[in-house]
Biopython code that builds the backbone (N, CA, C, O; Angstrom):
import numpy as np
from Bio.PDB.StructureBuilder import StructureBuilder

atoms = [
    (1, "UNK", "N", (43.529, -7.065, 0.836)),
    (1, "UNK", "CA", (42.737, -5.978, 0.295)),
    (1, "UNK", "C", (43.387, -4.659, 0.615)),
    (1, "UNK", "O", (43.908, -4.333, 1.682)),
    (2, "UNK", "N", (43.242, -3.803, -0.728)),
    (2, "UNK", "CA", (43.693, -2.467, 0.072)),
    (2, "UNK", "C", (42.884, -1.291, 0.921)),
    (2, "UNK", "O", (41.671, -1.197, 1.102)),
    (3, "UNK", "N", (43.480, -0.808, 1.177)),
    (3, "UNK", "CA", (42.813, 0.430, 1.994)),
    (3, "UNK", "C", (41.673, 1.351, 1.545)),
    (3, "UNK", "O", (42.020, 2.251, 0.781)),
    (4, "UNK", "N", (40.321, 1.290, 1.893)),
    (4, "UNK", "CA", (39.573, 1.855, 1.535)),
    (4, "UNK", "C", (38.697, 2.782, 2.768)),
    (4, "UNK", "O", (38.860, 2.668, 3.983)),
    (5, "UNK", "N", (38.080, 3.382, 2.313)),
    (5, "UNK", "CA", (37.118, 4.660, 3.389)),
    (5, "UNK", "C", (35.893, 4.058, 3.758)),
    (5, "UNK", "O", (35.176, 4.654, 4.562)),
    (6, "UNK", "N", (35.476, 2.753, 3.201)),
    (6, "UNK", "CA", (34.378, 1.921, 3.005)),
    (6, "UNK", "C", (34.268, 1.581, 4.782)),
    (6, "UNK", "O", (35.202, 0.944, 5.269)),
    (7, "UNK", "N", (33.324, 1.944, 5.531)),
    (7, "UNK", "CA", (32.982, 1.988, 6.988)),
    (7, "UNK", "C", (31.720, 0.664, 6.904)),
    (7, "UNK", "O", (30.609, 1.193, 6.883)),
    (8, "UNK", "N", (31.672, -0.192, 6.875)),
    (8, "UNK", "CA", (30.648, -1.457, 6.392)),
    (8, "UNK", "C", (29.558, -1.739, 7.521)),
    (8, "UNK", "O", (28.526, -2.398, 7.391)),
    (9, "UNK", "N", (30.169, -0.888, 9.005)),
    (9, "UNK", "CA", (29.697, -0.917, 10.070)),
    (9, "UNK", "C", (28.267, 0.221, 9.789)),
    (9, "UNK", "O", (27.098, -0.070, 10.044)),
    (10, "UNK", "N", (28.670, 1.317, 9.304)),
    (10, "UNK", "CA", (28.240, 2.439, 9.099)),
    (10, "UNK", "C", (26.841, 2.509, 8.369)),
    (10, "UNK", "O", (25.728, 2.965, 8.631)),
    (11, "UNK", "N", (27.663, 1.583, 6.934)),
    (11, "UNK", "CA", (26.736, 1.434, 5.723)),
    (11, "UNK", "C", (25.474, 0.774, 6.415)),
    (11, "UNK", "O", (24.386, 1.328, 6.564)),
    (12, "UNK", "N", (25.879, -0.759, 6.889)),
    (12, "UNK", "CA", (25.314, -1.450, 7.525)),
    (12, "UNK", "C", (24.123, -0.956, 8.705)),
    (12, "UNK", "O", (23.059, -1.565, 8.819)),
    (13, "UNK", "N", (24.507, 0.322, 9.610)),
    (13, "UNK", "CA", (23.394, 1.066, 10.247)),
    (13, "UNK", "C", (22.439, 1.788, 9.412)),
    (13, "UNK", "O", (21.211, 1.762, 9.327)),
    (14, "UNK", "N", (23.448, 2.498, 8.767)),
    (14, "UNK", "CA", (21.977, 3.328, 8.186)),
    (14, "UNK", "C", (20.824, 2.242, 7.332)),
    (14, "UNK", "O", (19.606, 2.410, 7.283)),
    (15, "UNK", "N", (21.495, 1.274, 6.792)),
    (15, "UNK", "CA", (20.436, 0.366, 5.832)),
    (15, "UNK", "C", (19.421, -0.117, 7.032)),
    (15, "UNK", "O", (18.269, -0.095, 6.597)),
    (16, "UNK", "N", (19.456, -0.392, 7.907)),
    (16, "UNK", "CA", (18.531, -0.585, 9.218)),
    (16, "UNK", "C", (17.920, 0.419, 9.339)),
    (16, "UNK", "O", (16.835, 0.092, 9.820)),
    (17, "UNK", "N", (17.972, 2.031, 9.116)),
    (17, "UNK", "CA", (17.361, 2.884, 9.508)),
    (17, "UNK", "C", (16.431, 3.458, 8.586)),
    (17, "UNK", "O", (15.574, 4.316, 8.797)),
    (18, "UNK", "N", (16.815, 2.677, 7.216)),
    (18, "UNK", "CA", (15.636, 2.943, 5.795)),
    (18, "UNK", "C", (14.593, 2.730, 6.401)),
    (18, "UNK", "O", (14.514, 1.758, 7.153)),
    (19, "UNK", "N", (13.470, 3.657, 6.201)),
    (19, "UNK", "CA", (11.906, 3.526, 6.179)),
    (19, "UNK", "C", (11.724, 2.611, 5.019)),
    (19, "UNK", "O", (12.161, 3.066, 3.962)),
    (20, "UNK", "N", (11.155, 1.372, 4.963)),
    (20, "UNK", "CA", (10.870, 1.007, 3.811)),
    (20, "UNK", "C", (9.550, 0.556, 3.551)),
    (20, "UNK", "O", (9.170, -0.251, 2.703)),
    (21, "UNK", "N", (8.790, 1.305, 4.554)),
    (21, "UNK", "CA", (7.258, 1.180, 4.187)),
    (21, "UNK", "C", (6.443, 0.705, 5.102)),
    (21, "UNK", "O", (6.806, 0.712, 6.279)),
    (22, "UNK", "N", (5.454, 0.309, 4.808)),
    (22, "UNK", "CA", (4.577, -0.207, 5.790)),
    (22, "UNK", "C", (4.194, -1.453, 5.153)),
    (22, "UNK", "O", (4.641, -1.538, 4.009)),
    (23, "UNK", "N", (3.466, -2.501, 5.558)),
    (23, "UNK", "CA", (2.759, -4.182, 4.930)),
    (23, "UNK", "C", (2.267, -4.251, 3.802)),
    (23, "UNK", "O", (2.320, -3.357, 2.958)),
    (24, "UNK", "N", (1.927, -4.940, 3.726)),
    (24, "UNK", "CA", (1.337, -5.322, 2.401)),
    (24, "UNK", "C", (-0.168, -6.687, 3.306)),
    (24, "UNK", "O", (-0.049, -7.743, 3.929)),
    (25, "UNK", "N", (-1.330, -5.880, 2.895)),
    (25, "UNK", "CA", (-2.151, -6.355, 3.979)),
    (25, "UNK", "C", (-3.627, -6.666, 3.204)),
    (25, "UNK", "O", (-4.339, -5.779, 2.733)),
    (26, "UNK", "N", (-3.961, -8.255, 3.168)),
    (26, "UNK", "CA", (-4.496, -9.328, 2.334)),
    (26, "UNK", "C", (-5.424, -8.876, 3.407)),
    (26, "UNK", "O", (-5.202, -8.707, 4.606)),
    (27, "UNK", "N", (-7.026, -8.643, 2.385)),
    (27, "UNK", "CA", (-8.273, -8.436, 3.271)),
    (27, "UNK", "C", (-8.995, -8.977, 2.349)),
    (27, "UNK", "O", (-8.598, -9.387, 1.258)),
    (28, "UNK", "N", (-10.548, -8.996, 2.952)),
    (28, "UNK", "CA", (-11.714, -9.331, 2.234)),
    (28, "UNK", "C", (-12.479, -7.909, 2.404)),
    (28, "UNK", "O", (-12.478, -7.305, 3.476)),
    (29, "UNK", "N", (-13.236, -7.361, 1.045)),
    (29, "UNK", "CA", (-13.947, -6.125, 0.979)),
    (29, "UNK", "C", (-15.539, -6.545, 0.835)),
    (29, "UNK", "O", (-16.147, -6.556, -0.235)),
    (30, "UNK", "N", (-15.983, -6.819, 1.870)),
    (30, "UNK", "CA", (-17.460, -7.541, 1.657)),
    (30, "UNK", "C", (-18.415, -7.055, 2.820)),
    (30, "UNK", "O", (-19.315, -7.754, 3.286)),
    (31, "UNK", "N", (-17.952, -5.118, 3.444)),
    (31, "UNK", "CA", (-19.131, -4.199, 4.020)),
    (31, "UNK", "C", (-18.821, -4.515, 5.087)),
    (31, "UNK", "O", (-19.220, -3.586, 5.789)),
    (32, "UNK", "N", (-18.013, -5.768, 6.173)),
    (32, "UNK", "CA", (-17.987, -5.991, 7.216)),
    (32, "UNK", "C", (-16.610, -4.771, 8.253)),
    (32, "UNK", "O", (-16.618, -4.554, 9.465)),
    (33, "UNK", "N", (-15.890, -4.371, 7.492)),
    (33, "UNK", "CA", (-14.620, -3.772, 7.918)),
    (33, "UNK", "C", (-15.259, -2.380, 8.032)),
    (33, "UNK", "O", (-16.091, -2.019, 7.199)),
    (34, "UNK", "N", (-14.955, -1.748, 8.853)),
    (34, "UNK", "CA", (-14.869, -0.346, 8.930)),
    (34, "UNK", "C", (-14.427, 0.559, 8.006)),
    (34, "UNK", "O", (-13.325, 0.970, 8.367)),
    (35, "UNK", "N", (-14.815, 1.106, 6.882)),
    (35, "UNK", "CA", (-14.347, 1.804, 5.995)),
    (35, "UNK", "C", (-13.116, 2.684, 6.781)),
    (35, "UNK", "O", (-12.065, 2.849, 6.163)),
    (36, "UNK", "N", (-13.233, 3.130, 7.873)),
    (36, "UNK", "CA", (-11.862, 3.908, 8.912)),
    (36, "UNK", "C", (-10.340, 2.787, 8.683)),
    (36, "UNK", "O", (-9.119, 2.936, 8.649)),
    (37, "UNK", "N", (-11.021, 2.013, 8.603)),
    (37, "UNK", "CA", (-10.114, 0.897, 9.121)),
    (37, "UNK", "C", (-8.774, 1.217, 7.627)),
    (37, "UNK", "O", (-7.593, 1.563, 7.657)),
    (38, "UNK", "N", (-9.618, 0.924, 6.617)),
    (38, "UNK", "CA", (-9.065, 0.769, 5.691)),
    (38, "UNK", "C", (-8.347, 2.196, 5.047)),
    (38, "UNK", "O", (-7.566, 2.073, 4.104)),
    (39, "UNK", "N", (-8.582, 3.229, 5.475)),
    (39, "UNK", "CA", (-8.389, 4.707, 5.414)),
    (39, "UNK", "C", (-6.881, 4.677, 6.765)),
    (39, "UNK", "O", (-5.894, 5.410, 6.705)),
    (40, "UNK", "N", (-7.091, 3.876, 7.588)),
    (40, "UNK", "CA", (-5.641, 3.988, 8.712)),
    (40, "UNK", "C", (-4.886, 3.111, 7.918)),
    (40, "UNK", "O", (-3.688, 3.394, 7.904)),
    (41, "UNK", "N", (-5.227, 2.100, 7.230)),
    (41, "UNK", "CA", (-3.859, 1.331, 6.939)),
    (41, "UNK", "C", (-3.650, 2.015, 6.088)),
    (41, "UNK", "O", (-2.437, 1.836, 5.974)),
    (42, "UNK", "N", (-4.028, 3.028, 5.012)),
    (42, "UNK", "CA", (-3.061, 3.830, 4.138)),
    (42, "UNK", "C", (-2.281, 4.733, 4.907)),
    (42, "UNK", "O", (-1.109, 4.991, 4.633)),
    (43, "UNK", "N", (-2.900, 5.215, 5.856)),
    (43, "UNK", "CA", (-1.927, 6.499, 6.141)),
    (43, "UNK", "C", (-0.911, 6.230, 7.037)),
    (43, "UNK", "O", (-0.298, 7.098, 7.658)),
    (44, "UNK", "N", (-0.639, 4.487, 7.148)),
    (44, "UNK", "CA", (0.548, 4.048, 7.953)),
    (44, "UNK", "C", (1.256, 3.103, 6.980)),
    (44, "UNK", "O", (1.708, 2.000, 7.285)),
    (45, "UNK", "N", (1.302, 3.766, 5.576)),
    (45, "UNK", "CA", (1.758, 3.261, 4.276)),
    (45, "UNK", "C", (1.346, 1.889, 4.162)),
    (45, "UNK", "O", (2.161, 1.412, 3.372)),
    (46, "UNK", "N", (0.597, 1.044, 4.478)),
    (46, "UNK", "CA", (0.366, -0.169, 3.840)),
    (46, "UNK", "C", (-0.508, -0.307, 2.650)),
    (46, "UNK", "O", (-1.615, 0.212, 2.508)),
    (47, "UNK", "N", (0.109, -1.054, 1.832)),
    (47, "UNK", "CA", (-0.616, -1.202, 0.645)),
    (47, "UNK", "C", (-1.739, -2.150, 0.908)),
    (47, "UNK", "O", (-1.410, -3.040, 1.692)),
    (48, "UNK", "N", (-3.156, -2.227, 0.414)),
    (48, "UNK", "CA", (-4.138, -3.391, 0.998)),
    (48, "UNK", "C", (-4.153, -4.006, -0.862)),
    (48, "UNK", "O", (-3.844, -3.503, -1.942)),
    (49, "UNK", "N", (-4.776, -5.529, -0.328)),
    (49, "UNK", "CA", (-4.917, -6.194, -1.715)),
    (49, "UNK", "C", (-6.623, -6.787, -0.881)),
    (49, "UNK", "O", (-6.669, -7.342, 0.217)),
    (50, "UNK", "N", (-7.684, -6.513, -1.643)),
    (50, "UNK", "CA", (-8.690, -7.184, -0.561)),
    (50, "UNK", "C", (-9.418, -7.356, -1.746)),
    (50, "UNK", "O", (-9.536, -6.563, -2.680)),
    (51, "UNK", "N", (-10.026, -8.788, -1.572)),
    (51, "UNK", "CA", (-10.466, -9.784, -2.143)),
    (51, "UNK", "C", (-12.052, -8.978, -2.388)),
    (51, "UNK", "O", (-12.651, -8.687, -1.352)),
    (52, "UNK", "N", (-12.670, -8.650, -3.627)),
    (52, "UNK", "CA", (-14.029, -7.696, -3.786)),
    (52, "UNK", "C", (-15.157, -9.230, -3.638)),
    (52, "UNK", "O", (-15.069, -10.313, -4.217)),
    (53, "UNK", "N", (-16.205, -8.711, -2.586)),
    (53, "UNK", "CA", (-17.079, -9.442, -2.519)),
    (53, "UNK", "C", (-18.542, -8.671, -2.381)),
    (53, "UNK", "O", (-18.902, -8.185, -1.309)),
    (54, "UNK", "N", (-19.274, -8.621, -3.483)),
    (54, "UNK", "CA", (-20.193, -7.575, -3.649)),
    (54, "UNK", "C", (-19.757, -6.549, -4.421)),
    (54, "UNK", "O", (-18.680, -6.463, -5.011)),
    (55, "UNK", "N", (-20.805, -5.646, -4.377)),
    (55, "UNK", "CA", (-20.964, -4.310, -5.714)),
    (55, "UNK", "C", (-19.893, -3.411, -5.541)),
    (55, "UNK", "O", (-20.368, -2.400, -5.024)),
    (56, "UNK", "N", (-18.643, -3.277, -5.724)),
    (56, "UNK", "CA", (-17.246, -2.676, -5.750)),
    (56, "UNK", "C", (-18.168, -1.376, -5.347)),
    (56, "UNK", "O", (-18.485, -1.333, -4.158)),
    (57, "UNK", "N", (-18.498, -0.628, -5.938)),
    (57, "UNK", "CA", (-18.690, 1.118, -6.156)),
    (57, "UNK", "C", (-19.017, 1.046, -4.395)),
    (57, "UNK", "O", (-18.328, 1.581, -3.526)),
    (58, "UNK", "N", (-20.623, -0.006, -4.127)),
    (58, "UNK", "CA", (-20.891, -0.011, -3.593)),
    (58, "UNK", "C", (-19.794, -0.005, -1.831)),
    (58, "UNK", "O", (-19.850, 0.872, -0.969)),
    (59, "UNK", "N", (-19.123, -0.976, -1.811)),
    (59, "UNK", "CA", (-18.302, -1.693, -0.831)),
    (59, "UNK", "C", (-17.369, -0.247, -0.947)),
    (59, "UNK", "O", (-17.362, 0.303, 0.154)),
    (60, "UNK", "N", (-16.650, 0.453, -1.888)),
    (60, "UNK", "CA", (-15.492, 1.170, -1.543)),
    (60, "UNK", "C", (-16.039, 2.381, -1.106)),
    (60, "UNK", "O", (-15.281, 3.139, -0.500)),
    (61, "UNK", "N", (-17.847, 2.908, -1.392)),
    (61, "UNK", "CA", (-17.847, 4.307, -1.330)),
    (61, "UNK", "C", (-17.532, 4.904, -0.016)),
    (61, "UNK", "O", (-17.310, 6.096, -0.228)),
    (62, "UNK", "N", (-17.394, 4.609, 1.380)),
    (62, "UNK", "CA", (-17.295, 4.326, 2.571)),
    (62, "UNK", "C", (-16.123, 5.111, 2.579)),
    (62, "UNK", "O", (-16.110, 5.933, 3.495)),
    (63, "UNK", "N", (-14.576, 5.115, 1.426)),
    (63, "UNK", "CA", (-12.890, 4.964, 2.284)),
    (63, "UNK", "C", (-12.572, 5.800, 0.609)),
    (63, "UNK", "O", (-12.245, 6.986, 0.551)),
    (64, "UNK", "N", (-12.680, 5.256, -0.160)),
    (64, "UNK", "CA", (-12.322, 5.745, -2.056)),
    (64, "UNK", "C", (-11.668, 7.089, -1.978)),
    (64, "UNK", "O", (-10.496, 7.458, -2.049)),
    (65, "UNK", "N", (-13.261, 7.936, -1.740)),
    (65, "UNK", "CA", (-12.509, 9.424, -1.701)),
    (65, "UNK", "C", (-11.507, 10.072, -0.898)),
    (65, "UNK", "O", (-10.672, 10.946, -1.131)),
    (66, "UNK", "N", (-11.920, 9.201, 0.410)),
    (66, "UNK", "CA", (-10.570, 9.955, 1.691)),
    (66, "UNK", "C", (-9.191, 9.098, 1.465)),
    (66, "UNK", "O", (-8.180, 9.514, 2.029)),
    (67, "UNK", "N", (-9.121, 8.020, 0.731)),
    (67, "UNK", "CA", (-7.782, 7.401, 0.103)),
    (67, "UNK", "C", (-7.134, 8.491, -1.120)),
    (67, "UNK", "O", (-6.085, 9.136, -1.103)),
    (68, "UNK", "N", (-7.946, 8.426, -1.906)),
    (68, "UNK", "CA", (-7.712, 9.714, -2.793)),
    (68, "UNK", "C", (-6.839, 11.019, -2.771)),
    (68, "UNK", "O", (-5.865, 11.562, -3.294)),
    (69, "UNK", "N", (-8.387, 11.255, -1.286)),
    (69, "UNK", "CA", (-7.608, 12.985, -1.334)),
    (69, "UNK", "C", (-6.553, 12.785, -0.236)),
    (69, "UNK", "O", (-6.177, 13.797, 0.354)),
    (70, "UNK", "N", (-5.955, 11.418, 0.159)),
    (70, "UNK", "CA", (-4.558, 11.486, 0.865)),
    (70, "UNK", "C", (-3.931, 11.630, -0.436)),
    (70, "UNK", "O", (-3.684, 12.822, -0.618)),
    (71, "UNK", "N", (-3.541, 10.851, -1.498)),
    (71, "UNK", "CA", (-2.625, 11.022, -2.742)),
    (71, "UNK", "C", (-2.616, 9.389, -2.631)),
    (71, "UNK", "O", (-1.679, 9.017, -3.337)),
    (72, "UNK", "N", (-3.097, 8.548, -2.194)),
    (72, "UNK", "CA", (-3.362, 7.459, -2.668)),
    (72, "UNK", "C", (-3.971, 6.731, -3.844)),
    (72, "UNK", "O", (-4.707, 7.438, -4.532)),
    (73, "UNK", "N", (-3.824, 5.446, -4.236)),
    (73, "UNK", "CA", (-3.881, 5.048, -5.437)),
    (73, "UNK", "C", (-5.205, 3.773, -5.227)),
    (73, "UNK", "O", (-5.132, 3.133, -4.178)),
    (74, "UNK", "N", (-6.290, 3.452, -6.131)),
    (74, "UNK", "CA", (-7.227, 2.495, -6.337)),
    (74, "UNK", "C", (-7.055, 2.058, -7.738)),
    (74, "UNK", "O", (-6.994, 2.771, -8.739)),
    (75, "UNK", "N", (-6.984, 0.705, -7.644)),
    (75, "UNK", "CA", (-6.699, -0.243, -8.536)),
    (75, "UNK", "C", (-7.803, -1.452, -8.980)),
    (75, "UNK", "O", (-7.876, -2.349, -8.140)),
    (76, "UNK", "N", (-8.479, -1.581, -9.904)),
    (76, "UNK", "CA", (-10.119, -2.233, -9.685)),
    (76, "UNK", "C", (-8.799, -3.647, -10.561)),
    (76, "UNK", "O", (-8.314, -3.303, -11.638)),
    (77, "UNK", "N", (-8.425, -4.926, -10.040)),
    (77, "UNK", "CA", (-7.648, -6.080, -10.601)),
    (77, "UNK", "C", (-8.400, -7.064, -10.546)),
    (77, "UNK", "O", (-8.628, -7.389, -9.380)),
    (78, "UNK", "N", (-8.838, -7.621, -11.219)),
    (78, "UNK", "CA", (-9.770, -9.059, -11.788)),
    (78, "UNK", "C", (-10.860, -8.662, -10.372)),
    (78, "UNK", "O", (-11.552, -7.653, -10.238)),
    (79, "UNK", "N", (-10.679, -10.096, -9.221)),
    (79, "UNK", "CA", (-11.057, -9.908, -8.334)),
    (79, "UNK", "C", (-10.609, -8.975, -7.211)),
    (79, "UNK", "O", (-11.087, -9.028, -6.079)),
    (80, "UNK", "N", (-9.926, -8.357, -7.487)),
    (80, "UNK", "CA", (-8.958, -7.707, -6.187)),
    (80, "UNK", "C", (-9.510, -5.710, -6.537)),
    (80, "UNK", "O", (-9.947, -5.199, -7.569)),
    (81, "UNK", "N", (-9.255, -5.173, -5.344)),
    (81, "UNK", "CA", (-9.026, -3.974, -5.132)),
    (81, "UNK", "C", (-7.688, -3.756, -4.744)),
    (81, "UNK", "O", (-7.416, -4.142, -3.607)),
    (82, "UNK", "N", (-6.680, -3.175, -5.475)),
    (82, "UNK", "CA", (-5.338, -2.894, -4.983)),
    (82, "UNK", "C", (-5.370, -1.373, -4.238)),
    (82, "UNK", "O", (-5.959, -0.658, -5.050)),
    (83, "UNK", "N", (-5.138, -0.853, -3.490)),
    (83, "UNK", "CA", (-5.019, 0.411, -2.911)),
    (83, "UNK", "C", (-3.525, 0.497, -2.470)),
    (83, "UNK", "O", (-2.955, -0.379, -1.820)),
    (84, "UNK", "N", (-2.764, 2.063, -3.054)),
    (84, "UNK", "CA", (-1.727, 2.005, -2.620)),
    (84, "UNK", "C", (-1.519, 2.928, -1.712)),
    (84, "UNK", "O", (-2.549, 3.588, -1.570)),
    (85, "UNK", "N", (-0.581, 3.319, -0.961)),
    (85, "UNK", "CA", (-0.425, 4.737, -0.013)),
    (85, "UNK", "C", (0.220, 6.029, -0.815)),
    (85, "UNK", "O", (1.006, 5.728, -1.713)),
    (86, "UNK", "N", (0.031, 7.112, -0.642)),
    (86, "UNK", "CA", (0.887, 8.025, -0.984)),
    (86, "UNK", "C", (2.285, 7.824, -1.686)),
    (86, "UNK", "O", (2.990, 7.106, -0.977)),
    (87, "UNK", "N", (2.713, 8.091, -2.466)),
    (87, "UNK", "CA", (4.530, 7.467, -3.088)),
    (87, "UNK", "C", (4.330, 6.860, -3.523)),
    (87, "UNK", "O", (5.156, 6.788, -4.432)),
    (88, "UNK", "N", (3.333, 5.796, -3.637)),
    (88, "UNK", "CA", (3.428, 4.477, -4.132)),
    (88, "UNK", "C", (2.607, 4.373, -5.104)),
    (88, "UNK", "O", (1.464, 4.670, -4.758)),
    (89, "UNK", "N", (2.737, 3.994, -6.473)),
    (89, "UNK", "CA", (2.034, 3.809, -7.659)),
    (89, "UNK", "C", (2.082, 2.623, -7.834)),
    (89, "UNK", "O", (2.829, 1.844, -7.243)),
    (90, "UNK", "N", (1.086, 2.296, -8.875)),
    (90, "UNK", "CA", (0.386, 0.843, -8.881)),
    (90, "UNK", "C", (0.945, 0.972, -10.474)),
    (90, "UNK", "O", (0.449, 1.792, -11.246)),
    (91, "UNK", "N", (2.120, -0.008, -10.895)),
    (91, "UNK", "CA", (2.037, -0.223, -11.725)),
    (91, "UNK", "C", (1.767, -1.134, -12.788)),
    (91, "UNK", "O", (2.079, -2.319, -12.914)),
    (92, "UNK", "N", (1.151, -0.386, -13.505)),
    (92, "UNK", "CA", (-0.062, -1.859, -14.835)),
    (92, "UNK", "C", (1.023, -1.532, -16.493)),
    (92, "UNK", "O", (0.746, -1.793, -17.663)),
    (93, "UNK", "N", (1.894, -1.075, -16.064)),
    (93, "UNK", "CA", (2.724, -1.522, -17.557)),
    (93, "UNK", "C", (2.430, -3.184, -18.069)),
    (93, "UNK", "O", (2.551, -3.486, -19.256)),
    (94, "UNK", "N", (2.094, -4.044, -17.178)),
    (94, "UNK", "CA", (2.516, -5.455, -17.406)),
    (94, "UNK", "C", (0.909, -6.258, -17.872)),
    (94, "UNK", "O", (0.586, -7.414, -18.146)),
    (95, "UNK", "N", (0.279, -5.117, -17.792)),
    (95, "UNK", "CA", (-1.223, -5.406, -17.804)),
    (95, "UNK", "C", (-1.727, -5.972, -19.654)),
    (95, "UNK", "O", (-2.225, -7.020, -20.066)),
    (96, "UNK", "N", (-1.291, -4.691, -20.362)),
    (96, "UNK", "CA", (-1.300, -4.579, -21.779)),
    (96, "UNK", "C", (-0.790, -5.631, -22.541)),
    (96, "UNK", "O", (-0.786, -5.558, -23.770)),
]
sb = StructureBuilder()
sb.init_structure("model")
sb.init_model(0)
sb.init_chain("A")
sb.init_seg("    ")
for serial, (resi, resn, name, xyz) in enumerate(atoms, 1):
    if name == "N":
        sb.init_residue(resn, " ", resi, " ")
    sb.init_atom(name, np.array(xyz, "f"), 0.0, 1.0, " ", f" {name:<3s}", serial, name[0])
structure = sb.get_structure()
């Protein structure tokens, strides 16, 4: 091979040092969780997928708006509530 500037050691650190988010974190939304609860896992970027059990409006009014006015995303999916963190958009191109 010839001589290149390519440092693989280098490349190789910084790709370890990408932030690349926070979990991806499978719940049940059925009044028992702390609406707080679900308001900290956004603001430590995890996306939640939680299984709706009971009157949605009802179960989210608790966390909805303070997800919101972080710049977070709510997603009403068959059975599921998708919530995303800040940056992160929920995309439904695939929905249509």
């Amino acid at each position: 091979m010839g001589d290149s500037d390519l440092d693989l050691q280098t490349a190789e650190d910084e790709l370890d040092d990408l932030d690349t988010g926070g979990d991806v974190v499978l719940g049940v939304l059925d009044g028992t969780t702390d609406p707080d609860e679900w308001v900290a896992h956004v603001e430590n970027d995890d996306v939640l997928v939680l299984n709706i059990e009971g009157d949605l409006s009802e179960l989210a009014a608790g966390f909805a708006r303070d997800i919101r006015e972080l710049g977070g995303e709510l997603m009403h999916f068959r059975d599921f509530l998708v919530i995303s963190p800040p940056g992160r958009d929920i995309d439904t191109d695939r929905l249509s």
